[in-house]
C-alpha positions as CSV (number, residue, x, y, z in Angstrom):
1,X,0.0,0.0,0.0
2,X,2.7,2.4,0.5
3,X,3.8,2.0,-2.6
4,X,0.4,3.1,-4.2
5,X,-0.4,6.0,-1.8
6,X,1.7,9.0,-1.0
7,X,-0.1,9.6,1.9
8,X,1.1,6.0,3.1
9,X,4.6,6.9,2.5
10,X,4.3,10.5,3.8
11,X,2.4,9.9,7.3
12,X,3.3,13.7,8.0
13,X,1.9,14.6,5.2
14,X,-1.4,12.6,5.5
15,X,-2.0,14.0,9.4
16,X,-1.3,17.9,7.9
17,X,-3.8,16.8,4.9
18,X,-6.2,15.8,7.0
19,X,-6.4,18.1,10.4
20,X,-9.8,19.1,9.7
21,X,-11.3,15.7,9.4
22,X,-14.1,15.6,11.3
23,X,-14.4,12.0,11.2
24,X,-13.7,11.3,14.9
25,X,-16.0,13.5,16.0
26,X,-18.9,11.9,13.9
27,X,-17.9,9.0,15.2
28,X,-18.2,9.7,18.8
29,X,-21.4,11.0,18.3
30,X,-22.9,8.2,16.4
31,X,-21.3,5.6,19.6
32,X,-23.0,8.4,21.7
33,X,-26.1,7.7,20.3
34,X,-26.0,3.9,19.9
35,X,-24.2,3.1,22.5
36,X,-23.8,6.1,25.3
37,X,-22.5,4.0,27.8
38,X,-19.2,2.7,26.2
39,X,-15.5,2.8,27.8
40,X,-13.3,0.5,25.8
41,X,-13.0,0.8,21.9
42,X,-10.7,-0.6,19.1
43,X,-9.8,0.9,15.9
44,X,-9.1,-0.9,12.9
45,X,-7.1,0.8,10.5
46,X,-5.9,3.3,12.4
47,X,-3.5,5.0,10.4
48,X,-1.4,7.7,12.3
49,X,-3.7,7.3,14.9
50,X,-5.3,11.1,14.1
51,X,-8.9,9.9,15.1
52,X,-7.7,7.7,17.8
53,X,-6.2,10.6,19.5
54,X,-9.7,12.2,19.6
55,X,-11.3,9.4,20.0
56,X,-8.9,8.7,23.1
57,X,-10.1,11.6,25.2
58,X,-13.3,9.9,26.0
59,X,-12.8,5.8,25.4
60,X,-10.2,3.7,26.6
61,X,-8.5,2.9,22.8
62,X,-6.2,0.5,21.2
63,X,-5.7,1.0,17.4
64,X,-4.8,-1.9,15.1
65,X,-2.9,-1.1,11.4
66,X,-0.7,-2.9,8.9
67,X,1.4,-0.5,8.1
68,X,4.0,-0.8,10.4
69,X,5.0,2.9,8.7
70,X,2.0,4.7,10.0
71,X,2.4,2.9,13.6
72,X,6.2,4.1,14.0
73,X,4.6,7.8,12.9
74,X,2.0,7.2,15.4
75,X,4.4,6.5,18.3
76,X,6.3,9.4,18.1
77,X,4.1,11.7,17.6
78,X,1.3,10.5,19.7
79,X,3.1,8.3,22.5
80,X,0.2,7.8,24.6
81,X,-1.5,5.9,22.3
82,X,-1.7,2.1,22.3
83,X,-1.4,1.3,19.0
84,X,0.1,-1.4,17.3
85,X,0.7,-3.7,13.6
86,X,-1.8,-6.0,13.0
87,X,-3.9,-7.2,9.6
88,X,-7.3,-6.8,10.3
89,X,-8.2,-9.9,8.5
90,X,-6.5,-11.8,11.0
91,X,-5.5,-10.2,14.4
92,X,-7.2,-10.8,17.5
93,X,-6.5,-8.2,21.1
94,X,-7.7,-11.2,23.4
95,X,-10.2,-9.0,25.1
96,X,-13.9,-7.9,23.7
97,X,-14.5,-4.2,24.0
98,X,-17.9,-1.8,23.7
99,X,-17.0,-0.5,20.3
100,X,-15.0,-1.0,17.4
101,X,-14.1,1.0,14.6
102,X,-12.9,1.2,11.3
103,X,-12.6,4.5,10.0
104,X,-10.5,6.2,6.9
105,X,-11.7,3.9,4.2
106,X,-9.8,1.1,5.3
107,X,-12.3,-1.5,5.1
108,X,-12.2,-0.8,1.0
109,X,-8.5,-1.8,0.8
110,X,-9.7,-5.2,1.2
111,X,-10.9,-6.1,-2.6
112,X,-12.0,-9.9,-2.1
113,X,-14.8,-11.4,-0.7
114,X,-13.4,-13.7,1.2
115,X,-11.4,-11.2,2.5
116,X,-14.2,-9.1,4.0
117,X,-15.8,-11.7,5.6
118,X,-12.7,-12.1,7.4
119,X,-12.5,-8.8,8.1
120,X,-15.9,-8.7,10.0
121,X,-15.1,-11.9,11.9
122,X,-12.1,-10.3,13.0
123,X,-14.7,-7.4,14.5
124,X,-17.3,-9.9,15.7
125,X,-13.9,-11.2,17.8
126,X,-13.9,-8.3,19.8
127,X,-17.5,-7.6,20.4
128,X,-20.3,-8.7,23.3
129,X,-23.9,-9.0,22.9
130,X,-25.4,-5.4,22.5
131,X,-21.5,-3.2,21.3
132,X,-21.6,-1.6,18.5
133,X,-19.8,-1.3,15.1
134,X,-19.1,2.2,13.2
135,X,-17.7,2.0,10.0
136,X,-16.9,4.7,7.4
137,X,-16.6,3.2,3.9
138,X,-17.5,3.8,0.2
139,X,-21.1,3.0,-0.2
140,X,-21.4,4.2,-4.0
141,X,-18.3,4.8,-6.7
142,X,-17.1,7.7,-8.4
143,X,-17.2,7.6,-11.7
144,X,-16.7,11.1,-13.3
145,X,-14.0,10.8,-15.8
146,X,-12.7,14.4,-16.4
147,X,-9.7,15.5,-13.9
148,X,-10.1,17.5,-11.3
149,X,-7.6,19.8,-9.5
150,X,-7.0,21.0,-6.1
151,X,-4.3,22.6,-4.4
152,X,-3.1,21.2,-1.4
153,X,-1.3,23.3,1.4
154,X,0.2,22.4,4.8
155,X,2.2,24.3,7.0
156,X,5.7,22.5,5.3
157,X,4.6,21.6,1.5
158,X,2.1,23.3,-1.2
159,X,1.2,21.0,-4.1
160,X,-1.2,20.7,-7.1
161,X,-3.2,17.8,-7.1
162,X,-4.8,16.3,-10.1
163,X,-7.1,13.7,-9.9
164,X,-9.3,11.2,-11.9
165,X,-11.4,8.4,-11.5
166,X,-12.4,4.8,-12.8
167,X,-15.1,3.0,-12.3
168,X,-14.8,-1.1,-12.9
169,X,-18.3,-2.6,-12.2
170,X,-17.9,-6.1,-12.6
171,X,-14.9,-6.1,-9.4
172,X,-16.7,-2.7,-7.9
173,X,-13.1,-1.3,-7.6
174,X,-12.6,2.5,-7.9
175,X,-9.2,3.4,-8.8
176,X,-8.4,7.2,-7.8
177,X,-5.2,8.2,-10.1
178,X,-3.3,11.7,-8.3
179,X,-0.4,13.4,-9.9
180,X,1.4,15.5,-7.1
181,X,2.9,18.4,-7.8
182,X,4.6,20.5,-5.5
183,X,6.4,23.9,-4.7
184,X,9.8,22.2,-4.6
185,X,9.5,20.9,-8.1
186,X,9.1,17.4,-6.9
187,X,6.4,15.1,-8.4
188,X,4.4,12.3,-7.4
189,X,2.2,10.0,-8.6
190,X,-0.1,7.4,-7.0
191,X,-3.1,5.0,-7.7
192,X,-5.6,4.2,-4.9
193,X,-7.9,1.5,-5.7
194,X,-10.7,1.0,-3.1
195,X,-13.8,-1.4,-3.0
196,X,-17.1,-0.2,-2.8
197,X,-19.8,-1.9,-0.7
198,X,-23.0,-0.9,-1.6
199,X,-25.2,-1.1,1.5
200,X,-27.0,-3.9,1.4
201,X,-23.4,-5.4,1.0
202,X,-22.7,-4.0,3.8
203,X,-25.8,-5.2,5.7
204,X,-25.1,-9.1,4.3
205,X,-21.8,-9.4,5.5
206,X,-22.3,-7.6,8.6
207,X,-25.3,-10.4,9.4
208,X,-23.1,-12.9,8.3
209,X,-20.8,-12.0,11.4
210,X,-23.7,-11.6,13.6
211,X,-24.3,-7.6,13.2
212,X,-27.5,-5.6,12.5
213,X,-27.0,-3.0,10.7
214,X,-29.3,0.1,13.3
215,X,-27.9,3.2,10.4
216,X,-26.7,4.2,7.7
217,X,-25.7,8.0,7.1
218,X,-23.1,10.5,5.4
219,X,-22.9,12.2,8.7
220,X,-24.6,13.0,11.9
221,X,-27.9,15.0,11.3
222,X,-28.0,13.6,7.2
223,X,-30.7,11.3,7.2
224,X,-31.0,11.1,3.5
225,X,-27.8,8.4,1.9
226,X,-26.5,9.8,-0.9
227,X,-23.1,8.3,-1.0
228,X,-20.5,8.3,-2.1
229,X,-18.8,7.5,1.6
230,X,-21.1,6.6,4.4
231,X,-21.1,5.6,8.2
232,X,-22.8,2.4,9.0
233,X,-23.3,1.8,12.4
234,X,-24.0,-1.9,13.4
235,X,-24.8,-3.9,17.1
236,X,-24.1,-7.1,17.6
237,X,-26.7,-9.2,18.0
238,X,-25.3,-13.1,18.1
């Protein structure tokens, strides 16, 4: 994955990038809603452990990635955090917690289906009767074809971004293609290729692990899905 994503081999970059996420914060308040009384959480796909941090000031967290990249990052910038490498298709804490996560797209780095199912076992490890699961993940592609730019500034790098999208229906994998270009002449180029779930994808293999899916939303307050990147929030119900 690093070698596909800059942001993967730039965890600096990624945090600056995305500072005014408010991703955390929507997920807190969809746990608050579902499940108000929860202490203990884990997050899968934790990245640089940006949410985590948030989501650390009022759970007790542990945050699970593969990239052992993005955990280094993670402990030194934010050493309080228990985070640590793991494959989410596979690793198991050895303790069940309130709430588990998986935030940042991650689940739609997993393209197979056997894959995903092992993904939500791995969740339905963690879990008791009645916790609850928020995911954030692609729920529809995007599949305008003309590039798009943006500029992209942080306090230590400025660069142009260029983007473009394709759409392949019969493996519902949308590839994001980004040429960076920044202030120092340097130039980058990436491809991102994630998996969409549609929802009632989502709702079938969150059933298969013993999840009901209770909502589905863009965001706290948006009661209409319209995709393309939704929150699904799910309790386990064995």
């Amino acid at each position: 994955m690093e070698a596909t994503n800059v942001f993967y081999r730039d965890p600096a970059l990624y945090d600056a990038v995305q500072a005014d996420s408010g991703s955390a914060e929507t997920c807190q308040a969809l746990i608050e809603r579902y499940r108000p009384d929860a202490a203990a959480l884990v997050d899968f796909g934790c990245g640089t452990g940006r949410d985590l941090e948030i989501l650390a000031k009022r759970f007790e967290c542990t945050g699970v990635d593969l990239q052992a990249r993005m955990i280094t990052y993670a402990h030194r910038v934010r050493p309080g955090l228990d985070v640590r490498i793991g494959d989410m298709r596979s690793y198991r804490l050895g303790r069940r917690v309130d709430v588990v996560t998986c935030l940042g797209n991650s689940l739609a780095y997993v393209h197979d289906n056997s894959g995903i199912r092992d993904v939500f076992a791995t969740f339905a490890a963690h879990v008791l009767p009645g916790s609850v699961l928020v995911l954030c993940s692609p729920v529809s592609p995007i599949i305008r074809t003309e590039p798009t730019t943006a500029t992209v500034e942080t306090p230590g790098t400025r660069a142009t971004v260029t983007v473009r999208y394709e759409w392949e229906l019969r493996t519902q994998i949308n590839t994001m293609h980004r040429h960076w270009a920044f202030a120092s002449g340097d130039e980058a180029w990436d491809v991102v290729r994630r998996r969409v779930l549609f929802p009632r994808e989502l709702e079938h293999y969150a059933s298969g692990a013993g999840f009901e899916v209770v909502d589905m939303v863009n965001g706290v307050g948006n009661r209409a899905l319209i995709g393309p990147t939704a929150y699904t929030v799910a309790r386990y119900r064995p």
